[in-house]
N, C-alpha and C positions, 0 to 999 in steps of 0.2 A: 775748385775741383775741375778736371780737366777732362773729359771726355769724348768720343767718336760717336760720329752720327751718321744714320747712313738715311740720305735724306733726297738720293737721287736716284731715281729708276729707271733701269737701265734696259726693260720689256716686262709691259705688263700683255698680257694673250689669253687664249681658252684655248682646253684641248679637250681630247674624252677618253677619261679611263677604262678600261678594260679589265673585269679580272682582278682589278686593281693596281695594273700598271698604266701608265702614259709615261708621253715623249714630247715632248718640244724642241724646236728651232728657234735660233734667232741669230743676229750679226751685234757684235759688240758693238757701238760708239765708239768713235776715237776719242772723241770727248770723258774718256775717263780719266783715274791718276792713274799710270803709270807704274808708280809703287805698290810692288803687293800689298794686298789686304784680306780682311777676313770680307766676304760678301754675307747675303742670307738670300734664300730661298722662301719668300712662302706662300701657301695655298690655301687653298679654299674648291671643296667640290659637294655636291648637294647631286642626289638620288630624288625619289620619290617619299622617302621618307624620315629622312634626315641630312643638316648636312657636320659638314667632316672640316676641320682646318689642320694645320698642324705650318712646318716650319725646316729650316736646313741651313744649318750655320759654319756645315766644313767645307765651302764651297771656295777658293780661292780667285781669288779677281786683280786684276794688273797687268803689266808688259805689255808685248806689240805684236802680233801676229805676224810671222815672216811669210804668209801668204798672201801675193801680190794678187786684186784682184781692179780689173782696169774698167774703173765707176766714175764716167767724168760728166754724171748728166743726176739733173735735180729729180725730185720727185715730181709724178705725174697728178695735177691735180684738179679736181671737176668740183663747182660750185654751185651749189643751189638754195633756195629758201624753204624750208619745211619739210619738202619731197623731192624727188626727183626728175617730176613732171615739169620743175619750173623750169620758163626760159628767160635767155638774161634780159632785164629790160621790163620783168612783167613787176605786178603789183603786188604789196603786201597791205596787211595793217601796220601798226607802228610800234607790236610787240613781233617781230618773225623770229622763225628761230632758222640758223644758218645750219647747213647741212652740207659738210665738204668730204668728200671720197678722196683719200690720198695712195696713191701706189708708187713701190721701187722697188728692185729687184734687191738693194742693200738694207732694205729696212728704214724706219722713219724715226729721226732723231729727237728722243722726248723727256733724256732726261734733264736740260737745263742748267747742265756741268758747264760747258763751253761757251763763252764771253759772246756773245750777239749770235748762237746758233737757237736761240729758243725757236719753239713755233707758234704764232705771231699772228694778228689782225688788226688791221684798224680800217676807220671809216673816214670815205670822203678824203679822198689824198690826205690826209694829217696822220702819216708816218713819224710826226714826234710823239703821238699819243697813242702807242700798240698797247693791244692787251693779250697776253700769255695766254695759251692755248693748251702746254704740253699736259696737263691732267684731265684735258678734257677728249684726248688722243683714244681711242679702242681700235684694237689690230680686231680682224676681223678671226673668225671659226677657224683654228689651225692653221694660220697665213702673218710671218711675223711682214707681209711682205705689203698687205692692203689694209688699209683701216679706214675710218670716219672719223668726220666731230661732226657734234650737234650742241650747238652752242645757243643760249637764249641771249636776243638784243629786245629792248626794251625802252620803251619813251623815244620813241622815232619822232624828228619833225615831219610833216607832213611835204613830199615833192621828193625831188631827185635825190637816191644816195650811191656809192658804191663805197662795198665793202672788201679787200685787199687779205691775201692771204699768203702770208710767207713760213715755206717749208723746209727742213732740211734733210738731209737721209745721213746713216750713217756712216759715210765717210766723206762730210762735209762738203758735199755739193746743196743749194740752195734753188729754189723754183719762188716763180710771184704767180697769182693768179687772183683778176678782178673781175667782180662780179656787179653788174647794175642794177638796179630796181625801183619802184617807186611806189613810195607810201602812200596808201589812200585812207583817210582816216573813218572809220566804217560805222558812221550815222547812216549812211544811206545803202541801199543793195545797188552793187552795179556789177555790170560783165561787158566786158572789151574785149580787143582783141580773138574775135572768132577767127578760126580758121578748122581749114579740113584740107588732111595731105593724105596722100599727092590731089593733087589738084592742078590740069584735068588727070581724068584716072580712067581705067578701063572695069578693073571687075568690083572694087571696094577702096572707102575712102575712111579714112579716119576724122570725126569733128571733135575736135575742144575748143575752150577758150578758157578765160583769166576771171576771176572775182575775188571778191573780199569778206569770205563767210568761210575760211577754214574751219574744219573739225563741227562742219554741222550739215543736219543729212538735206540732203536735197533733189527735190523732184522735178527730171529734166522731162520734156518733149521737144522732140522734134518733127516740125512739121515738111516735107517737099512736097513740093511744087510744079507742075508742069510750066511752061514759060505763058500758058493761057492761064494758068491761076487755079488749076486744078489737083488736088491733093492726089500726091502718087504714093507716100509713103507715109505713116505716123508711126514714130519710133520713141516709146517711156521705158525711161528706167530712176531707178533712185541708185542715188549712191551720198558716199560720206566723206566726201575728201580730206586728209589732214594737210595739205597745203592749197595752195592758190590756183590752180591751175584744176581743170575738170579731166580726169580721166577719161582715153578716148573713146567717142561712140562710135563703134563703126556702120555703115549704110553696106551694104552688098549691092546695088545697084539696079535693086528686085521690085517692082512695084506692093502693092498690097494683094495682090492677085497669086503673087511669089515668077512673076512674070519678068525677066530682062529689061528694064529700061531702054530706048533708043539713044542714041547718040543726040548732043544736044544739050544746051546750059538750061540748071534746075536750079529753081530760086529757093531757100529755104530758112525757116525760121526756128530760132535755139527755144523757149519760155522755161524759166529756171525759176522753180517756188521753194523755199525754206522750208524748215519746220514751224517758224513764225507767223509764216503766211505772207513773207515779202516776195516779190514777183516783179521780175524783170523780164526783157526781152530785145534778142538782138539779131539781125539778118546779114544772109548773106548770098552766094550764089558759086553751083559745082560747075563741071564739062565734062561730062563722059565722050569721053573718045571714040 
Protein backbone atom coordinates (compact mmCIF):
# COMPACT_ATOMS: atom_id res chain seq x y z
CA UNK A 1 0.00 0.00 0.00
CA UNK A 2 1.45 3.20 -1.07
CA UNK A 3 0.60 6.31 0.83
CA UNK A 4 1.48 10.27 1.59
CA UNK A 5 2.70 11.60 4.60
CA UNK A 6 2.90 14.81 5.62
CA UNK A 7 5.51 14.50 8.20
CA UNK A 8 7.28 18.01 7.94
CA UNK A 9 6.35 21.18 9.54
CA UNK A 10 6.68 23.87 7.78
CA UNK A 11 5.41 26.76 11.16
CA UNK A 12 4.34 25.66 14.21
CA UNK A 13 3.21 29.54 16.31
CA UNK A 14 0.44 30.99 18.63
CA UNK A 15 -1.88 33.70 17.86
CA UNK A 16 -5.13 34.95 19.59
CA UNK A 17 -8.53 34.64 18.50
CA UNK A 18 -10.95 37.14 18.44
CA UNK A 19 -14.70 36.81 18.10
CA UNK A 20 -13.39 33.84 16.63
CA UNK A 21 -11.24 34.90 14.02
CA UNK A 22 -7.30 35.00 13.87
CA UNK A 23 -4.52 35.54 11.39
CA UNK A 24 -1.14 34.42 11.13
CA UNK A 25 2.18 35.07 9.41
CA UNK A 26 4.82 33.23 8.29
CA UNK A 27 7.82 32.83 5.36
CA UNK A 28 7.80 29.38 3.43
CA UNK A 29 11.02 27.32 3.60
CA UNK A 30 12.72 26.78 0.52
CA UNK A 31 13.19 23.53 1.78
CA UNK A 32 9.93 22.39 0.39
CA UNK A 33 8.83 20.01 -2.80
CA UNK A 34 8.19 22.16 -5.22
CA UNK A 35 5.34 19.99 -6.57
CA UNK A 36 1.93 20.92 -5.69
CA UNK A 37 0.40 19.13 -2.86
CA UNK A 38 -2.46 18.98 -0.69
CA UNK A 39 -0.89 20.61 2.71
CA UNK A 40 -3.27 20.71 6.27
CA UNK A 41 -3.72 23.17 8.50
CA UNK A 42 -4.26 22.35 12.23
CA UNK A 43 -5.32 23.84 15.56
CA UNK A 44 -5.71 23.81 18.77
CA UNK A 45 -7.18 26.94 20.87
CA UNK A 46 -8.35 26.67 24.77
CA UNK A 47 -10.46 29.55 26.49
CA UNK A 48 -11.11 29.45 30.16
CA UNK A 49 -13.31 26.78 29.87
CA UNK A 50 -12.78 24.51 27.26
CA UNK A 51 -10.52 23.82 24.54
CA UNK A 52 -11.31 23.66 20.72
CA UNK A 53 -9.24 21.73 17.90
CA UNK A 54 -10.30 21.08 14.56
CA UNK A 55 -8.24 21.06 11.09
CA UNK A 56 -7.96 22.41 7.06
CA UNK A 57 -7.01 20.33 4.40
CA UNK A 58 -7.72 22.62 1.12
CA UNK A 59 -4.82 24.50 1.62
CA UNK A 60 -2.39 24.03 -1.40
CA UNK A 61 1.44 23.92 -0.86
CA UNK A 62 4.31 24.02 -3.76
CA UNK A 63 6.12 26.23 -6.37
CA UNK A 64 8.47 29.27 -5.91
CA UNK A 65 7.63 32.56 -4.82
CA UNK A 66 8.65 35.08 -7.70
CA UNK A 67 9.18 37.69 -4.85
CA UNK A 68 12.72 38.44 -4.60
CA UNK A 69 13.70 39.21 -1.14
CA UNK A 70 17.55 40.10 -0.40
CA UNK A 71 18.25 37.65 3.06
CA UNK A 72 21.95 36.97 2.81
CA UNK A 73 22.60 36.88 6.67
CA UNK A 74 22.04 33.73 9.34
CA UNK A 75 19.91 33.78 12.08
CA UNK A 76 20.65 35.91 15.13
CA UNK A 77 21.31 33.79 18.06
CA UNK A 78 21.84 34.15 22.00
CA UNK A 79 22.86 31.12 24.32
CA UNK A 80 22.23 30.51 27.72
CA UNK A 81 21.91 27.71 30.62
CA UNK A 82 18.48 27.56 32.30
CA UNK A 83 17.94 31.56 32.31
CA UNK A 84 18.85 34.39 30.95
CA UNK A 85 21.02 35.68 33.61
CA UNK A 86 23.59 33.29 32.69
CA UNK A 87 27.06 34.43 31.36
CA UNK A 88 29.26 32.48 29.12
CA UNK A 89 31.77 30.62 31.27
CA UNK A 90 29.58 30.36 34.46
CA UNK A 91 28.62 27.15 36.27
CA UNK A 92 26.02 24.52 36.00
CA UNK A 93 25.15 21.07 37.62
CA UNK A 94 25.62 18.22 35.34
CA UNK A 95 21.82 18.11 34.33
CA UNK A 96 21.34 22.06 32.79
CA UNK A 97 19.01 22.63 30.48
CA UNK A 98 20.01 24.93 27.49
CA UNK A 99 18.10 27.90 26.62
CA UNK A 100 18.75 29.62 23.12
CA UNK A 101 16.82 32.76 21.78
CA UNK A 102 16.93 32.65 17.91
CA UNK A 103 15.88 35.71 15.74
CA UNK A 104 15.55 36.52 11.60
CA UNK A 105 13.78 38.70 9.88
CA UNK A 106 12.98 35.28 7.26
CA UNK A 107 11.88 33.04 9.78
CA UNK A 108 13.66 29.91 11.28
CA UNK A 109 14.01 26.81 9.29
CA UNK A 110 12.43 23.81 11.24
CA UNK A 111 11.12 21.55 9.10
CA UNK A 112 13.99 18.99 8.38
CA UNK A 113 13.13 18.69 4.45
CA UNK A 114 16.48 19.89 3.41
CA UNK A 115 19.68 17.71 3.40
CA UNK A 116 22.16 19.29 6.29
CA UNK A 117 19.83 22.43 6.92
CA UNK A 118 18.40 20.82 10.30
CA UNK A 119 18.76 22.83 13.54
CA UNK A 120 21.45 21.32 15.37
CA UNK A 121 23.69 21.04 18.66
CA UNK A 122 26.43 19.24 19.79
CA UNK A 123 28.93 19.32 22.62
CA UNK A 124 32.58 19.87 23.10
CA UNK A 125 33.68 20.44 19.37
CA UNK A 126 32.28 16.82 18.32
CA UNK A 127 30.40 18.09 15.38
CA UNK A 128 30.28 14.43 14.07
CA UNK A 129 27.84 13.75 16.89
CA UNK A 130 24.79 16.65 16.65
CA UNK A 131 21.64 16.15 18.04
CA UNK A 132 18.45 17.61 16.08
CA UNK A 133 16.69 20.39 17.57
CA UNK A 134 13.87 21.29 14.98
CA UNK A 135 10.83 20.01 17.45
CA UNK A 136 12.04 21.43 20.09
CA UNK A 137 12.02 25.03 18.11
CA UNK A 138 8.77 27.49 19.59
CA UNK A 139 8.26 30.82 17.65
CA UNK A 140 7.47 33.14 20.17
CA UNK A 141 3.43 35.14 20.76
CA UNK A 142 2.50 36.20 17.27
CA UNK A 143 6.30 36.46 15.79
CA UNK A 144 6.99 33.70 13.12
CA UNK A 145 10.28 35.89 13.23
CA UNK A 146 11.67 35.07 17.13
CA UNK A 147 11.69 31.93 19.04
CA UNK A 148 13.52 29.75 21.70
CA UNK A 149 14.67 26.20 22.66
CA UNK A 150 14.90 24.89 25.95
CA UNK A 151 16.38 21.67 25.68
CA UNK A 152 17.38 19.21 28.64
CA UNK A 153 21.30 18.00 28.82
CA UNK A 154 21.82 15.40 31.28
CA UNK A 155 24.93 13.25 32.83
CA UNK A 156 27.48 16.03 32.40
CA UNK A 157 31.15 15.04 33.18
CA UNK A 158 32.31 17.22 35.69
CA UNK A 159 34.90 20.40 34.17
CA UNK A 160 34.92 22.32 31.10
CA UNK A 161 32.27 21.96 28.33
CA UNK A 162 30.85 23.92 25.34
CA UNK A 163 27.87 23.40 23.74
CA UNK A 164 27.52 24.61 19.81
CA UNK A 165 24.40 25.65 18.03
CA UNK A 166 23.75 25.67 14.52
CA UNK A 167 20.90 27.60 12.91
CA UNK A 168 19.26 28.14 9.65
CA UNK A 169 16.51 30.65 8.43
CA UNK A 170 14.35 30.20 5.68
CA UNK A 171 16.05 30.95 2.78
CA UNK A 172 18.94 28.99 3.62
CA UNK A 173 21.49 31.13 5.14
CA UNK A 174 23.16 29.30 8.36
CA UNK A 175 24.48 31.01 11.84
CA UNK A 176 26.99 29.02 14.71
CA UNK A 177 26.86 30.13 18.06
CA UNK A 178 29.05 28.57 21.14
CA UNK A 179 28.40 28.80 24.45
CA UNK A 180 31.05 27.76 27.54
CA UNK A 181 30.38 26.68 30.83
CA UNK A 182 31.42 24.48 33.63
CA UNK A 183 29.97 21.79 35.52
CA UNK A 184 30.24 21.54 39.13
CA UNK A 185 28.99 18.63 40.55
CA UNK A 186 26.65 19.77 43.52
CA UNK A 187 27.73 17.80 46.83
CA UNK A 188 28.73 20.74 47.99
CA UNK A 189 27.13 24.73 48.06
CA UNK A 190 29.43 27.01 46.41
CA UNK A 191 29.22 30.67 44.83
CA UNK A 192 31.95 32.31 42.52
CA UNK A 193 32.24 34.71 40.69
CA UNK A 194 30.69 37.96 42.50
CA UNK A 195 30.47 40.91 40.83
CA UNK A 196 28.57 44.26 40.90
CA UNK A 197 28.23 46.51 37.62
CA UNK A 198 29.02 49.03 36.99
CA UNK A 199 31.63 49.07 39.05
CA UNK A 200 33.00 52.17 40.13
CA UNK A 201 29.47 53.71 39.96
CA UNK A 202 28.00 56.79 41.06
CA UNK A 203 24.24 56.47 42.13
CA UNK A 204 23.44 52.36 42.10
CA UNK A 205 25.11 49.17 41.57
CA UNK A 206 23.87 46.01 40.65
CA UNK A 207 25.50 42.64 42.73
CA UNK A 208 25.09 38.91 41.52
CA UNK A 209 27.12 35.98 41.25
CA UNK A 210 27.04 32.27 40.00
CA UNK A 211 25.98 28.91 42.16
CA UNK A 212 24.94 25.60 42.01
CA UNK A 213 21.28 25.27 43.84
CA UNK A 214 19.11 26.13 40.80
CA UNK A 215 15.22 26.05 41.31
CA UNK A 216 15.69 26.28 45.20
CA UNK A 217 14.77 29.39 47.37
CA UNK A 218 17.39 31.15 48.84
CA UNK A 219 18.11 33.65 51.54
CA UNK A 220 20.62 36.25 50.53
CA UNK A 221 22.36 39.23 52.81
CA UNK A 222 24.33 41.49 52.00
CA UNK A 223 26.59 43.07 54.16
CA UNK A 224 28.76 46.92 53.30
CA UNK A 225 31.12 48.00 54.81
CA UNK A 226 32.96 51.23 55.50
CA UNK A 227 36.89 50.71 54.56
CA UNK A 228 37.19 50.99 58.71
CA UNK A 229 34.97 47.79 58.97
CA UNK A 230 31.92 49.63 59.72
CA UNK A 231 28.53 48.26 58.46
CA UNK A 232 26.96 51.07 56.16
CA UNK A 233 24.23 48.97 54.60
CA UNK A 234 22.49 45.46 55.35
CA UNK A 235 20.44 44.51 52.38
CA UNK A 236 17.94 40.75 52.75
CA UNK A 237 15.96 39.51 50.30
CA UNK A 238 14.89 35.72 49.25
CA UNK A 239 14.51 34.77 46.02
CA UNK A 240 14.18 31.37 43.80
CA UNK A 241 16.28 31.38 40.95
CA UNK A 242 15.56 28.78 38.12
CA UNK A 243 19.05 28.98 36.79
CA UNK A 244 22.61 29.61 38.08
CA UNK A 245 23.13 32.79 38.20
CA UNK A 246 21.53 35.19 41.21
CA UNK A 247 19.25 37.84 40.14
CA UNK A 248 20.59 41.31 40.55
CA UNK A 249 20.49 43.03 44.03
CA UNK A 250 20.74 46.48 43.71
CA UNK A 251 22.52 48.98 46.53
CA UNK A 252 21.51 52.73 45.87
CA UNK A 253 24.32 53.96 47.42
CA UNK A 254 22.32 55.00 50.60
CA UNK A 255 23.56 54.17 54.03
CA UNK A 256 21.03 52.66 56.72
CA UNK A 257 20.32 56.16 57.70
CA UNK A 258 18.85 56.52 53.87
CA UNK A 259 21.96 58.98 53.81
CA UNK A 260 24.40 59.34 50.37
CA UNK A 261 27.35 57.35 50.73
CA UNK A 262 30.78 59.35 50.17
CA UNK A 263 33.00 58.72 47.66
CA UNK A 264 35.36 55.88 48.35
CA UNK A 265 35.94 51.90 48.06
CA UNK A 266 33.38 49.72 50.22
CA UNK A 267 34.17 46.36 51.21
CA UNK A 268 31.18 43.96 51.07
CA UNK A 269 30.14 40.68 51.83
CA UNK A 270 27.29 38.32 49.79
CA UNK A 271 26.01 35.14 52.75
CA UNK A 272 23.64 32.94 50.65
CA UNK A 273 21.59 30.09 52.96
CA UNK A 274 19.29 27.45 51.19
CA UNK A 275 16.22 26.17 52.24
CA UNK A 276 18.38 23.25 53.54
CA UNK A 277 20.29 25.34 55.65
CA UNK A 278 23.57 25.21 53.49
CA UNK A 279 25.57 28.62 53.86
CA UNK A 280 28.02 29.97 52.07
CA UNK A 281 29.90 33.18 51.66
CA UNK A 282 31.83 35.25 49.45
CA UNK A 283 33.47 38.97 49.30
CA UNK A 284 34.21 41.43 47.47
CA UNK A 285 34.67 45.33 47.11
CA UNK A 286 32.66 48.58 45.21
CA UNK A 287 33.99 52.67 44.27
CA UNK A 288 31.65 55.17 44.28
CA UNK A 289 32.66 57.89 42.27
Amino acid sequence: MTFNLRNNILFSGKTIAKEGLFNFTFIVPRDIDYSFGSGKISYYAYDDEKDMTGSFRDIIVGGFSKILLNDTLGPDIKLYMNDTLFRNGGITDSNPMLLAILNDQGGINTTGSGIGHDLTGYLDNESNNTFVLNSYFEDDFDNYMKGNIRYNLSGLSEGSHTLTIKAWDNFNNSSEKTISFQVVKGEKFILRNLLNYPNPFLNETNITLEHNRPDSELDVTINIFSIDGRIMKIIKTKVEPSGYTLSPVVWDGKDEGGRKAGRGMYPYTVTVVTGNGEIARVSGRMIIL
